[in-house]
C-alpha positions, 0 to 999 in steps of 0.5 A, a space after each residue: 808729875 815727877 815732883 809727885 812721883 819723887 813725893 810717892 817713892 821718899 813716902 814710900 822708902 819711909 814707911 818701908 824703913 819704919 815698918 822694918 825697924 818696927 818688926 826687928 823691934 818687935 821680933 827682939 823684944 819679943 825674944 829677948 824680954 817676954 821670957 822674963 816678964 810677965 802677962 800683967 807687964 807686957 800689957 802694961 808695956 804695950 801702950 808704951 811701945 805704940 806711943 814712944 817706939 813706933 813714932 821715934 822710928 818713924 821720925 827716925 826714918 824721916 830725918 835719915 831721908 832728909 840726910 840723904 837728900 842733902 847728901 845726895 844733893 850736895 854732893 852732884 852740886 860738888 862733881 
């Protein structure tokens, strides 16, 4: 059960720190390039935020969690 429930929190702290990256993406991109594109681009645009943007923040959460993980490990096998 606790194995389980350490399992639901990194699952949890992962999709959290994806979703916040995604939407400071977004508000950005949002800010900084719709001004000068135009409604064409940010169509064409669109897929490639889905299927490169979305997926490297998620991979990115993923590893800063595993990092964390053998930091936080390392460092009670070092005290």
């Amino acid at each position: 059960m606790i194995r389980a429930k350490g399992l639901l929190v990194n699952t949890a702290i992962v999709i959290g720190g994806t979703v916040l990256n995604f939407l400071v993406f977004l508000e950005a991109y949002k800010r900084l390039a719709f001004p000068y594109i135009n409604e064409e681009q940010r169509v064409d645009n669109a897929p490639y935020i889905f299927i490169y943007v979305l997926p490297s923040f998620l991979i990115v959460s993923i590893v800063f969690m595993i990092l964390f993980k053998v930091m936080s490990t390392s460092r009670h096998k070092n005290c």
